[in-house]
N, C-alpha and C positions, 0 to 999 in steps of 0.2 A: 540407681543402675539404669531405670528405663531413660530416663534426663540424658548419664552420659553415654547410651545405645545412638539415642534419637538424634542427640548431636553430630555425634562422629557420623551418624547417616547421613543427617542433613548435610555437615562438610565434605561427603563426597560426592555429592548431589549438587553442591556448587563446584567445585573441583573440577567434576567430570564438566560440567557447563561449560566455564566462562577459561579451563587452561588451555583450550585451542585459541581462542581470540585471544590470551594473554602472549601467547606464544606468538601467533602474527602480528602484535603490536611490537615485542621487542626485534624480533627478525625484519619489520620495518626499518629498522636503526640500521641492521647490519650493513656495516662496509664491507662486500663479500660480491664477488664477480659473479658471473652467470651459471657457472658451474657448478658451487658448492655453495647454495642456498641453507643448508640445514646447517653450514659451521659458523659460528660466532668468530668474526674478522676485525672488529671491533665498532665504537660507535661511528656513525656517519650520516649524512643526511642529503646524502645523491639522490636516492630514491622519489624523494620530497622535491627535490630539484627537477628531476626527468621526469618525475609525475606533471607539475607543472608547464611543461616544454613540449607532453605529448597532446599533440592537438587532437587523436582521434581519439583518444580517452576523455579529454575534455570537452569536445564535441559529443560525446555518447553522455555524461554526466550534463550535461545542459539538457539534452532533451529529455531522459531521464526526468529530471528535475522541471520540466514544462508539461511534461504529461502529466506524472504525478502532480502536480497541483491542478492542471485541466479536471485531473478525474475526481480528484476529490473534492473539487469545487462543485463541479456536475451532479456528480454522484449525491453530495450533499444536500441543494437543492431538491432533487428530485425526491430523493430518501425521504428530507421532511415532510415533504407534499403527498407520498406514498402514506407515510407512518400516518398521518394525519386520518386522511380515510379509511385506513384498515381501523382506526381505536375508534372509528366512528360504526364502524359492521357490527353488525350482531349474528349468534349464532353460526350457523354451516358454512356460509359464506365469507365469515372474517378465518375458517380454519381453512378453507379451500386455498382463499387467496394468500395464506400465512405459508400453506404446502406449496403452492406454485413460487412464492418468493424466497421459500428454501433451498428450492431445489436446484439453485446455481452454487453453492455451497457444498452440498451432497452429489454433483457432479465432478467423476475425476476430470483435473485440466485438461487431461489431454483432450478428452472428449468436444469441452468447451470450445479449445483451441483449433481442432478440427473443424468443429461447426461452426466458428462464429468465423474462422479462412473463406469456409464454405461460402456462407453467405454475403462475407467481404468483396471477394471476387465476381461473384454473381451479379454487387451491386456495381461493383468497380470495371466488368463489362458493360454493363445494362448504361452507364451515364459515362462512356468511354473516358474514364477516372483512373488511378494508380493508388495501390494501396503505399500509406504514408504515415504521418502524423496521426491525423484524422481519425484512421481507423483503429490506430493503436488507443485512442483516448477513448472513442465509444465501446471497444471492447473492455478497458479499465472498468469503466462508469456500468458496463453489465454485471463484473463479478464484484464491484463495490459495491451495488446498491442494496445489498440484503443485509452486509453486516451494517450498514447506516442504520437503515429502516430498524433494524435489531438494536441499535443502541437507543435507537429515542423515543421506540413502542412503551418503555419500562416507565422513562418519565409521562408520558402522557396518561398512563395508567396512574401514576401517584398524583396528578393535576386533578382537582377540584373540576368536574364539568360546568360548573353554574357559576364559573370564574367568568367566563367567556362572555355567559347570555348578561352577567352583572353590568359588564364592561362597557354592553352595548345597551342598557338600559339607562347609565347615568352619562350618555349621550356620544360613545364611541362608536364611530364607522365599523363594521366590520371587518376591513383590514388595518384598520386600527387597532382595534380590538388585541388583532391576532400579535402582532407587534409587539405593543403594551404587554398584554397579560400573559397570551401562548406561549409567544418567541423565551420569554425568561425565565419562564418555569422549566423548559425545555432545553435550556443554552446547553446545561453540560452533556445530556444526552449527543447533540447536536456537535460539538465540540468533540466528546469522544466519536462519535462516526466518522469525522472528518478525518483526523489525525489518524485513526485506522484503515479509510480510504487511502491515506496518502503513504500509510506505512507499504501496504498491500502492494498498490501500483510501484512502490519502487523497490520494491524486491521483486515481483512477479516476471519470469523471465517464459515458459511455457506458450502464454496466451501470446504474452508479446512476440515470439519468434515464430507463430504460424501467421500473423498478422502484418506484422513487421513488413515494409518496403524497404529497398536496398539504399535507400537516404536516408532512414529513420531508424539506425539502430540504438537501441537502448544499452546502457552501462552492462545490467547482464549476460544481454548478447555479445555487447563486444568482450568481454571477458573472459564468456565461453569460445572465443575464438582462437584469443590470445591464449588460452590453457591448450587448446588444441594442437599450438603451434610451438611454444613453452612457456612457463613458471615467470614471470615476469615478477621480480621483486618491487617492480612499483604497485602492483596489485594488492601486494601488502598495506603498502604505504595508504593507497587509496581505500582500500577498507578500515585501516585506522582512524582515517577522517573521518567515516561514513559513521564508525560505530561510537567515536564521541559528537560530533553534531546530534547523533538520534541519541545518544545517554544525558547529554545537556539538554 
């Protein structure tokens, strides 16, 4: 009895999940005018076709997709160079710096998004600059960097320390060393941060839209505009892709 409870829970617990995304994946199909998007019109594949034809959608999906890889490359980088010296801290000082690298995660976006406009503009008077690309990639690479740092603190805690000093006793450089024996005990830690950097930045639409210059809109801003304006069936369509590229 408790087996078929826990089931039928679990089944509506995917149900409730994944039948909105099933539902805009067949409504993708529908050949159905602009009017009456909720009626099934039958199969068709315009959507697919206009999606490709619109250049300001595909222009917002390119940079989209340059940011997001700026940031997670960035982000990555820095994350492992971060992780590295907080599992080297001891004591007060590894909890202090754990709480201040939290604390971008424990802030609501708005907050971030306000602050870190704040500070955009300030810099982007101060070097008579325009907020752009730029700005949208170093605000990514701020709210990236603590879930990195969190994926690859775990492994460097299960790494053997006297891996390192060995490395460099049977005649390895120091960044050698780190190469060799660090970088591969680390990789999946390192891998997972990344691919979650990258998930983050391309869904994050908040930080992006207080930061955002009026040449560098991102897919969810432009979306949020086109919703403002109506229901675009290629939006479908374009989420469809979105949501098997990240499933495969």
């Amino acid at each position: 009895m408790k087996k078929a409870v826990s089931r039928v829970y679990l089944t509506l617990i995917y149900i409730f999940l994944y039948a909105p995304i099933l539902l805009l994946v067949v409504f993708s199909f529908n050949d159905t005018d602009t009017k009456s998007r909720t009626v099934w019109s039958g199969f068709s594949l315009r959507w697919y076709e206009m999606l490709f034809q619109d250049r300001m959608l595909l222009e917002a999906l390119k940079n989209t997709l340059i940011i997001a890889v700026c940031a997670a490359l960035g982000a990555t980088v820095l994350g492992t160079v971060a992780a590295i010296g907080i599992n080297s801290m001891k004591g007060w000082r590894k909890k202090l710096v754990m709480n201040v690298t939290n604390l971008p995660m424990l802030n609501p976006e708005i907050v971030t998004g306000v602050s870190l406009m704040l500070l955009m503009v300030f810099v982007a008077n101060l070097f008579g600059i325009s907020l752009g690309m730029g700005s949208i990639i170093l605000a990514h690479i701020t709210f990236c960097l603590p879930y990195v740092i969190l994926s690859i603190l775990p492994k460097l805690g299960q790494m053997d320390p006297h891996l390192y000093e060995a490395a460099q006793d049977l005649g390895c450089t120091p960044l050698r060393s780190f190469f060799k024996v660090v970088m591969p005990e680390i990789m999946s830690g390192v891998i997972t941060g990344m691919v979650m950097a990258f998930t983050l930045s391309l869904d994050d639409f908040i930080i992006s839209y207080f930061v955002s210059g009026p040449t560098s809109q991102t897919l969810p801003i432009t979306i949020y505009s086109m919703m403002r304006r109506k229901v675009s069936p290629e939006v479908n369509a374009l989420s469809t892709i979105i949501f098997l590229v990240v499933l495969v």
